[in-house]
C-alpha positions as CSV (number, residue, x, y, z in Angstrom):
1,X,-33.2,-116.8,-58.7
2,X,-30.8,-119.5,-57.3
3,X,-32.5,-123.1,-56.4
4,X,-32.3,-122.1,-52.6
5,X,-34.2,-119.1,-53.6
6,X,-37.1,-121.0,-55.8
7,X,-40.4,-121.7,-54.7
8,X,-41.7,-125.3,-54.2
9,X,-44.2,-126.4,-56.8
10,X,-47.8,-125.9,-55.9
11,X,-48.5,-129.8,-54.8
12,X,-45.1,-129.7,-52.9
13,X,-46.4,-126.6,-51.2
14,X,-49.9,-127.4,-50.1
15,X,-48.2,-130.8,-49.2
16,X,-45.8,-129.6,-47.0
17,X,-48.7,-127.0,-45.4
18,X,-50.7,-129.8,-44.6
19,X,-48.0,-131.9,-43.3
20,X,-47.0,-128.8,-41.0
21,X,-51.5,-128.8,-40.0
22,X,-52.0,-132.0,-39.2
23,X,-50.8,-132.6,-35.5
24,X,-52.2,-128.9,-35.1
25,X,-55.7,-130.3,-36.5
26,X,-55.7,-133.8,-34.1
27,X,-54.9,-132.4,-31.3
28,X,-57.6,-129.2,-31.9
29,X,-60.2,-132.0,-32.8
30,X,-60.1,-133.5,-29.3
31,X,-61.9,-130.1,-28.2
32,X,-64.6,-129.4,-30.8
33,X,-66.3,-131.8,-32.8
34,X,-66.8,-129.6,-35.3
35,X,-62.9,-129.0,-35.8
36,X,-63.0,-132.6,-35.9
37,X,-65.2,-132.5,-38.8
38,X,-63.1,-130.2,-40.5
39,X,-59.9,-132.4,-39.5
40,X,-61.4,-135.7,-41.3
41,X,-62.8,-133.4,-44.5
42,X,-59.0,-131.8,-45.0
43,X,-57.5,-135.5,-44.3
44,X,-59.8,-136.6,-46.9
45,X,-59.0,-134.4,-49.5
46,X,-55.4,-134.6,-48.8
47,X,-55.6,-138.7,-49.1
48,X,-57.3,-137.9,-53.0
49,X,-54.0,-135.0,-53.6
50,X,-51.8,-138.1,-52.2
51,X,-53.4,-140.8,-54.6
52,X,-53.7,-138.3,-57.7
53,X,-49.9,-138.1,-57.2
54,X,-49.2,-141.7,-56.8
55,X,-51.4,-142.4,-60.1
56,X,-48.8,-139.8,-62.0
57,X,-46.0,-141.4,-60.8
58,X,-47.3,-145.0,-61.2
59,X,-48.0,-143.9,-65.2
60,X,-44.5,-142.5,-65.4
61,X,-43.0,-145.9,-64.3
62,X,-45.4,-147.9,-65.9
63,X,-45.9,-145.7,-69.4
64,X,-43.4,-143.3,-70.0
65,X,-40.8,-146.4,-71.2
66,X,-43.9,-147.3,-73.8
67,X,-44.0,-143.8,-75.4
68,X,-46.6,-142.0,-73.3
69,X,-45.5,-139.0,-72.3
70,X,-47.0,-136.7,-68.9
71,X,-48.4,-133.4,-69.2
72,X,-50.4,-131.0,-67.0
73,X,-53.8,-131.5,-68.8
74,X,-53.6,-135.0,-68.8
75,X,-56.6,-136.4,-67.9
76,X,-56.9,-137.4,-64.0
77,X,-59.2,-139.8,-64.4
78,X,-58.1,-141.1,-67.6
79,X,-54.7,-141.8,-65.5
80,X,-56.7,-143.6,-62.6
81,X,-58.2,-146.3,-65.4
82,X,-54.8,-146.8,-67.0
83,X,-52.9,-147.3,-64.4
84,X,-55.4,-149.5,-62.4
85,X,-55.9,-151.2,-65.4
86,X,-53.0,-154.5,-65.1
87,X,-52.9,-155.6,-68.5
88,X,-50.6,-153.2,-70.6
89,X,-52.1,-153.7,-73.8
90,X,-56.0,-153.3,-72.3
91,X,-54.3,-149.8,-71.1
92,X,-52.9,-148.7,-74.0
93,X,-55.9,-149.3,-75.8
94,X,-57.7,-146.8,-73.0
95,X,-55.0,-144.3,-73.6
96,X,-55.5,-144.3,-77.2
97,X,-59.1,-144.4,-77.2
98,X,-59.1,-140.8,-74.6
99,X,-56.2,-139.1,-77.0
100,X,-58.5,-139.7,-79.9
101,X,-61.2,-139.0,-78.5
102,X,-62.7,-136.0,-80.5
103,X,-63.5,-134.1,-77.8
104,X,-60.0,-134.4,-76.5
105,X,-58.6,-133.3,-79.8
106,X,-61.5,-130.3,-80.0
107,X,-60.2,-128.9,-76.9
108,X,-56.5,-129.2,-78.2
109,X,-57.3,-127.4,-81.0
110,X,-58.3,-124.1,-78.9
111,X,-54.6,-123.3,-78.2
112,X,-53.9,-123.1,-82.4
113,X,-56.3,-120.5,-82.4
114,X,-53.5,-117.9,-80.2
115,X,-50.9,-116.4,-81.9
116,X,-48.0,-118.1,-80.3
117,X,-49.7,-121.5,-82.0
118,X,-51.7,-120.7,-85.1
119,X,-49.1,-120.7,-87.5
120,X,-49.6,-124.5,-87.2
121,X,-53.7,-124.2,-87.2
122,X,-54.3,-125.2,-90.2
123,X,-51.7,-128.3,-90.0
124,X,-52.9,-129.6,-86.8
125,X,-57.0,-129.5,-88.3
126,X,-56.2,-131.8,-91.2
127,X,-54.5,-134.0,-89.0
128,X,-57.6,-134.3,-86.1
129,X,-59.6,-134.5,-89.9
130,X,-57.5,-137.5,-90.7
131,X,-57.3,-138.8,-87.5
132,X,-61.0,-139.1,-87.0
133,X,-61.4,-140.4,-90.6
134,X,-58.9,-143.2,-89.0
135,X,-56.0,-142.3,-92.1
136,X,-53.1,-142.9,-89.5
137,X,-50.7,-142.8,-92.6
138,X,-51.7,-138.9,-93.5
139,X,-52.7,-137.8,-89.6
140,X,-49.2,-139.4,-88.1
141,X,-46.4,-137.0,-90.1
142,X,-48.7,-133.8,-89.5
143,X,-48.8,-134.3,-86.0
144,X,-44.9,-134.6,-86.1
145,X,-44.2,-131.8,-88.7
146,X,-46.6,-129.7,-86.1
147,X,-44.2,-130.7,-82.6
148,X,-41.0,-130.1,-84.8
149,X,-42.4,-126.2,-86.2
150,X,-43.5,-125.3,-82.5
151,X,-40.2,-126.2,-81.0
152,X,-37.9,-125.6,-83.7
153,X,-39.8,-121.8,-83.3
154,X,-39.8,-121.1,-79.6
155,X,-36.1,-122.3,-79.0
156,X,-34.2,-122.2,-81.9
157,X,-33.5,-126.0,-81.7
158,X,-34.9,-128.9,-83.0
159,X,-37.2,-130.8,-80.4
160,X,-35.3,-134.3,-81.0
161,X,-32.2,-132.2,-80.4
162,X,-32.7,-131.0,-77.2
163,X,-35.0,-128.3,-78.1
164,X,-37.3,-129.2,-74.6
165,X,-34.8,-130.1,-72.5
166,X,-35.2,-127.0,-70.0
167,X,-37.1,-127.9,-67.2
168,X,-40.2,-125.0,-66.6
169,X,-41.2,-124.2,-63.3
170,X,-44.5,-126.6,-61.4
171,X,-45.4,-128.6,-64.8
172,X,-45.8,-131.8,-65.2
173,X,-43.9,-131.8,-68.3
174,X,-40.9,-131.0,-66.6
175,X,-41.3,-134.8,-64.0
176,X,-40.7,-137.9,-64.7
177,X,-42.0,-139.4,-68.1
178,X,-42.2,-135.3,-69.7
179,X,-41.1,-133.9,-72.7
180,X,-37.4,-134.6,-72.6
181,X,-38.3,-138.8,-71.7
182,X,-40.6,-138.6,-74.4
183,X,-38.2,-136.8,-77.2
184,X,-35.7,-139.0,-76.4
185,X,-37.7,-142.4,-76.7
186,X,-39.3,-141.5,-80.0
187,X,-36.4,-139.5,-81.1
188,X,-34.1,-142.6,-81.0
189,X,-32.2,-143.1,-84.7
190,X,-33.7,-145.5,-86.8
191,X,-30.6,-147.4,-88.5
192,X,-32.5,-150.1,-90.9
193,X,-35.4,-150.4,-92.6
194,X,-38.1,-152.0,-90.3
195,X,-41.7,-153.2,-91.8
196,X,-42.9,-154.9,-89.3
197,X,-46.1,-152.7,-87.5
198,X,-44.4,-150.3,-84.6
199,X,-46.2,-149.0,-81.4
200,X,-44.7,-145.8,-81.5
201,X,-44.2,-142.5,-83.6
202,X,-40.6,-143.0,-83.8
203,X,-40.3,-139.6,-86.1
204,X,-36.5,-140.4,-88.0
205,X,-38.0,-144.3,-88.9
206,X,-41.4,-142.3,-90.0
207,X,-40.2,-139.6,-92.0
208,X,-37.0,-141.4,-93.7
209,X,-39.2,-144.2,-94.8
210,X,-37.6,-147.0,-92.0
211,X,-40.6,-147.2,-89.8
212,X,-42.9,-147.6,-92.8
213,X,-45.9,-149.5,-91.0
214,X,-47.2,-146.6,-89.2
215,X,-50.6,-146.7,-89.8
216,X,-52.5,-147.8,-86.7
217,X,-54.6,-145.9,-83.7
218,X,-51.5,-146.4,-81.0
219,X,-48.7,-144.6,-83.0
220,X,-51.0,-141.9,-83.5
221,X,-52.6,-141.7,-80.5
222,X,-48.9,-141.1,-78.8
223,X,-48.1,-138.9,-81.7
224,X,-50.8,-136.9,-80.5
225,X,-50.1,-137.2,-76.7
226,X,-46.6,-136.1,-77.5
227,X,-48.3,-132.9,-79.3
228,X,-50.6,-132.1,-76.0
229,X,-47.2,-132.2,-73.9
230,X,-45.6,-129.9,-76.1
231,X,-48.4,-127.4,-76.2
232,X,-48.4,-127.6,-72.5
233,X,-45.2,-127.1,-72.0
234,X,-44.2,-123.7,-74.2
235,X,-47.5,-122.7,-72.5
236,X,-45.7,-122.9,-69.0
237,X,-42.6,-121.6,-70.6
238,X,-44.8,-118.3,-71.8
239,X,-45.5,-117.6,-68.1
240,X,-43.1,-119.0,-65.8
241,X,-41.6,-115.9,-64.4
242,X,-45.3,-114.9,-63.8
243,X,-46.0,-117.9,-61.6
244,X,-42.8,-118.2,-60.2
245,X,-43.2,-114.6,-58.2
246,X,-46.8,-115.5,-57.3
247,X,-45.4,-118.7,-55.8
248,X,-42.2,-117.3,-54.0
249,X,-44.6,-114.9,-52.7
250,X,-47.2,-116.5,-51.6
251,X,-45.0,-118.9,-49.7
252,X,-42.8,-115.9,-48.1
253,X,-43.0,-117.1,-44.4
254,X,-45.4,-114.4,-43.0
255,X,-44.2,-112.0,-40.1
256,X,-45.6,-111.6,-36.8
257,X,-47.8,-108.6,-37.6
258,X,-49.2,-110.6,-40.8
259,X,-49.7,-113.6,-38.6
260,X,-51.9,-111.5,-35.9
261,X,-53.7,-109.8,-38.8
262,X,-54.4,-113.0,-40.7
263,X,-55.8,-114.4,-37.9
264,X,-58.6,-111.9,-36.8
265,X,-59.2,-111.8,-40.1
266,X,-60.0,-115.8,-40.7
267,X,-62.4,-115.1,-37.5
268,X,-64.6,-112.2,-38.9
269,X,-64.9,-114.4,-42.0
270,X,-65.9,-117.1,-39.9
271,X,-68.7,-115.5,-38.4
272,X,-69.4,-114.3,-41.9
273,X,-69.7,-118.0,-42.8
274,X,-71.9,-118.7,-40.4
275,X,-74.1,-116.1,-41.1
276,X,-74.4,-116.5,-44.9
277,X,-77.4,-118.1,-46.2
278,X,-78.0,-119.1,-50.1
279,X,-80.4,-117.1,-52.1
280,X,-83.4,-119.4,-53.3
281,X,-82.2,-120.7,-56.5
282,X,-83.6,-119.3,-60.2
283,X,-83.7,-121.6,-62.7
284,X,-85.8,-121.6,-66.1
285,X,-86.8,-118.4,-65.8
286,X,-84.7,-114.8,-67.8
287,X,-82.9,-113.1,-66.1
288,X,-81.1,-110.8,-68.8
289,X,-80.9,-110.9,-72.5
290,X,-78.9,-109.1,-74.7
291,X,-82.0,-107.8,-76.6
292,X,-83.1,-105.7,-73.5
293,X,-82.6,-103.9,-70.5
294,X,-82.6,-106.0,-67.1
295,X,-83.0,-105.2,-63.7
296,X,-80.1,-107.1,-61.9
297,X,-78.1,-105.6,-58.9
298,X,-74.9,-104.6,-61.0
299,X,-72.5,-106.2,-57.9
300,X,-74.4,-109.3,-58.0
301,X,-72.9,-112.9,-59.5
302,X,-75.7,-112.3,-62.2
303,X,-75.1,-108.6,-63.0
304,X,-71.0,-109.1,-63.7
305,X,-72.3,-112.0,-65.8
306,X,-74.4,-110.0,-67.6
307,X,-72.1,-106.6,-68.2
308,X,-69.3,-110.0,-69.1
309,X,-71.4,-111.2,-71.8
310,X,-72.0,-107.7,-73.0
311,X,-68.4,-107.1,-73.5
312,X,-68.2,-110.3,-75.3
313,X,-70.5,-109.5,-78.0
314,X,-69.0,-106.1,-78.1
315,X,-65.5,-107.8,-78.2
316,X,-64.1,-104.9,-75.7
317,X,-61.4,-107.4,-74.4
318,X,-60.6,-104.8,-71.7
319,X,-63.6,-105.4,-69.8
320,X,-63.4,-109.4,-70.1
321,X,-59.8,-109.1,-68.8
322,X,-60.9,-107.0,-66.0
323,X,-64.2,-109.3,-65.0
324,X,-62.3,-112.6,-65.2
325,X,-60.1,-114.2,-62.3
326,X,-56.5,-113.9,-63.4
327,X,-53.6,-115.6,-60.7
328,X,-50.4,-114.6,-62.0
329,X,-52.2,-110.3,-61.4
330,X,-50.4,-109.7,-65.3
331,X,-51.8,-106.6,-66.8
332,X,-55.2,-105.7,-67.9
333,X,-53.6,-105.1,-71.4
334,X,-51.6,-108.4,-71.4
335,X,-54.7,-110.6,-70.5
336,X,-57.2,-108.6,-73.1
337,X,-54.7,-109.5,-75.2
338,X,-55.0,-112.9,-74.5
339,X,-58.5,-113.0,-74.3
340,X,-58.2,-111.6,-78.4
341,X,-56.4,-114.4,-79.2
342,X,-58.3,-117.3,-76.9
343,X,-61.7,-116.3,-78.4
344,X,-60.3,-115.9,-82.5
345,X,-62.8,-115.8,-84.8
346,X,-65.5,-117.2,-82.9
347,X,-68.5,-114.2,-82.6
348,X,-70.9,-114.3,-79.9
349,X,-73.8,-112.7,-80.6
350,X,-77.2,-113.0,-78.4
351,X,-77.1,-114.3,-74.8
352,X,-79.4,-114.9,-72.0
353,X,-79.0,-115.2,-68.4
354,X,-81.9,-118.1,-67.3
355,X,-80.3,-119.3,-63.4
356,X,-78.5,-118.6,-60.5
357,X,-77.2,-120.8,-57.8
358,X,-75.3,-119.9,-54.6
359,X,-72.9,-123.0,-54.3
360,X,-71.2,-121.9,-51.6
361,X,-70.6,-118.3,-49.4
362,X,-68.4,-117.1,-52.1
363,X,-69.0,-118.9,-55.0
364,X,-72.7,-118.6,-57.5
365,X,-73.2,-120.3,-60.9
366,X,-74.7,-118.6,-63.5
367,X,-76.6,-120.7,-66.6
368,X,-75.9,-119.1,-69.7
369,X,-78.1,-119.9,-72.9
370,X,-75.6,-118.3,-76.0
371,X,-75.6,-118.5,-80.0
372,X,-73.0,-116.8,-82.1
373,X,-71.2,-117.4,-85.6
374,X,-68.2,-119.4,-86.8
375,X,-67.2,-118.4,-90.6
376,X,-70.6,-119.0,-92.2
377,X,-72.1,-121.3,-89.4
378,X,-74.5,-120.4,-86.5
379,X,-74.0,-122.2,-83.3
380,X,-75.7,-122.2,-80.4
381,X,-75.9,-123.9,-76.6
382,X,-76.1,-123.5,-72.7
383,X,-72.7,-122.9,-70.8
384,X,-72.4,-122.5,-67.4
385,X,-70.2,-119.6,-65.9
386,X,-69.1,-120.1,-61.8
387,X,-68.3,-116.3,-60.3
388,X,-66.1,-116.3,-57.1
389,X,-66.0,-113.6,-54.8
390,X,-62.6,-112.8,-53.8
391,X,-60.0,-109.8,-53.2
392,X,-57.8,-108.2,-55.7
393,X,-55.6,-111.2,-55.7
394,X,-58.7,-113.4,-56.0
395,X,-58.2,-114.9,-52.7
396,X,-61.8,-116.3,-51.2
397,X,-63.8,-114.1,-49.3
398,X,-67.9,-114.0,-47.6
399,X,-69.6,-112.4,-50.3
400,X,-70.8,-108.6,-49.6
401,X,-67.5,-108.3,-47.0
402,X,-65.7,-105.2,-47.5
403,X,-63.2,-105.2,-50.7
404,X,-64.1,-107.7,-52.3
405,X,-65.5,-108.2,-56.0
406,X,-66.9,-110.8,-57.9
407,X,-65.0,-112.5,-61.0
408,X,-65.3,-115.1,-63.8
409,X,-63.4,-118.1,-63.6
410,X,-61.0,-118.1,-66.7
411,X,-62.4,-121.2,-68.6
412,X,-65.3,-119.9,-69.9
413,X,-63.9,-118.1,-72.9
414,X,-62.3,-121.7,-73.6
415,X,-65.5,-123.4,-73.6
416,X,-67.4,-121.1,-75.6
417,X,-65.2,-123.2,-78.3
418,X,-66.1,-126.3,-77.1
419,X,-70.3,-125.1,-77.1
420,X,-69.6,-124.0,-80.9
421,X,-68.2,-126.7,-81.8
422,X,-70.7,-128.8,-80.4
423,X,-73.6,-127.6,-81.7
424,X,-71.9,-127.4,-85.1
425,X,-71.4,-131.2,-85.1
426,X,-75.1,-131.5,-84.0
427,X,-75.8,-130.2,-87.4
428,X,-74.0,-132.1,-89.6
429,X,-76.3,-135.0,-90.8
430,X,-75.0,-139.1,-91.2
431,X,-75.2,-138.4,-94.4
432,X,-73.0,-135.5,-95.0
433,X,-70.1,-136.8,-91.9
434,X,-70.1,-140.3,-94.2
435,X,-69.0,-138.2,-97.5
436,X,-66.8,-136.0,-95.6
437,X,-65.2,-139.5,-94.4
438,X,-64.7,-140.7,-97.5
């Protein structure tokens, strides 16, 4: 696919739509208040899409010539507070704190446990260990020999070589201040020996012994940031032909026919709209276990939730990969495959179902009470799981409309990690964390 051929990243694109609505939107608001309404809520959210993007490109400028490098699960919030934040040491000091924050390296450690990352499991855990313990010296080189493994792996080249140089399609580690900014700053060739403290992980001065006063919370803190981007970005390698088809076609200009069908369409699911009323909300009160036999409507928000937890105890990865919401449309087998890899050794083992809430006319929330096994260890928690009601393409439609199906929105297997782990640090005592510390 030539670059006239390529699709517009998904910001450009909704952009650009919105751009192309707005007159449309004014000059409809003038006749229905309601439309007006509609006008000032879309204007709205567009002003936040506008500002989000100025805050990335402010942290670019401001950070990528310190070390800090961009990435697509970078924090949005964390990026609003540093770069509204006008002293640069003060927003350093906020960067470091979020990159070390062990939640933020919990959640990173999920992608080690696929296959395409868990050669380097073990490597990346004694560095978070290390890290936390606040023993830069031992946490610093791992993080390194960890970016250095992954690239050197997927491409054949050596990461400070040019290794993520490729741009990949609609990530943020492709812009300004990504992976290739960031390899090249902290790449640079050390010629001297330098023992004054340094600010960032520049990996020849580390690992040839020139850059020998590594050890604070800022070097490793961008050591780690650097890893995130990395992770990111052979993630968006993995499925980039995937997304770029979905985006070329769902940005196809639409023929006349399409146009005409679209549009008696969008009115039957307004009416549907305005018809639909929210079920009274269940809370504290079960639903479903997986002890027993419950009484849901099987096509209900709650009843996929329940046959989905089923098939996670069962570990029948087919089923998961069929219930869950899936853009890109790859194969069932692909995504149970996946879905193998996401979940690891984590067991789930009991569940109930204790709420539902209809947010919205296709979207319900379903609370979730699970427990489950890592290793040796019991864990347990509540987890929410949102259902959206959609076609086979999982585009929105009025639940109960004709082809349509509910399905789970992919993050859930994810956090069933971040529930384990958790309640696993819930029961670790002060006493045991302070001897693992020392």
């Amino acid at each position: 696919m030539n670059d006239e051929e390529r699709p517009l990243p998904t910001s450009a694109h909704v952009m650009k739509q919105y751009r192309q609505m707005r007159p449309l939107l004014k000059v409809a608001g003038l006749f229905s208040r309601e439309l007006a309404h509609q006008a000032k809520a879309l204007n709205e959210q567009f002003e936040d899409v506008q500002r989000m993007h100025r805050e990335r490109e402010a942290f670019a400028a401001r950070f990528g010539p310190l070390g800090w490098t961009n990435y697509d699960r970078l924090s949005v919030d964390t990026v609003a507070r540093a770069v509204a934040e006008t002293n640069d040491d003060a927003a350093e000091h906020l960067l470091a704190a979020h990159h070390l924050d062990p939640d933020t390296l919990q959640f990173l450690s999920y992608r080690f446990h696929v296959t395409r990352f868990e050669a380097w499991q073990a490597l990346y855990e004694r560095a978070v260990e290390r890290a936390l313990a606040e023993d830069y010296l031992s946490a610093v080189p791992l993080v390194l020999i960890v970016i250095d493994g992954i690239c050197t792996t997927k491409t054949g080249k050596h990461p400070f070589s040019g290794g993520a140089d490729a741009p990949v399609f609609d990530s943020q580690t492709s812009g300004p201040a990504g992976i290739a900014e960031g390899l090249a700053i902290l790449g640079a060739t050390r010629r001297k020996l330098d023992p004054e403290p340094i600010r960032s992980p520049y990996r020849h001065g580390i690992l040839h012994g020139l850059n020998p006063n590594f050890g604070n919370a800022l070097v490793a803190a961008k050591a780690f940031n650097l890893l995130q981007a990395s992770v990111d970005y052979f993630d968006r390698c993995e499925d980039e032909e995937a997304r770029i088809a979905k985006a070329a076609a769902e940005q196809r200009p639409a023929s006349w026919s399409e146009l005409a069908t679209k549009k008696a369409n969008t009115r039957k699911m307004s009416r549907r709209i305005d018809a639909w009323q929210a079920r009274p909300e269940r809370a504290g009160e079960t639903l479903a276990t997986s002890e027993g036999v419950h009484h849901l409507d099987p096509d209900s928000p709650e009843g996929i939730a329940a046959s989905y937890l089923a098939a996670i105890v069962a570990r029948n990865f087919g089923e998961t990969a069929k219930a869950t919401i899936d853009y890109p449309c790859r194969s069932i087998g692909f995504r149970a495959g996946r879905h193998r890899e996401e979940l690891g050794d984590l067991k789930l083992t009991s569940w109930q179902i204790t709420g539902v809430r209809d947010e919205a006319a296709a979207i319900s929330v379903v609370t979730t009470l699970v427990s489950g096994m890592h290793g040796e260890t019991a864990w347990s928690g509540e987890q929410m799981m949102r259902l959206i009601y959609g076609d086979a393409k999982y585009d929105l439609m009025v639940r109960s409309a004709e082809g349509g199906r509910w399905s789970i929105m992919p993050n859930y297997l994810n956090a069933l990690w971040g529930t384990a782990a958790r309640s696993m640090r819930a029961q670790v005592g002060p006493e045991e964390t302070s001897e693992g510390d020392d």
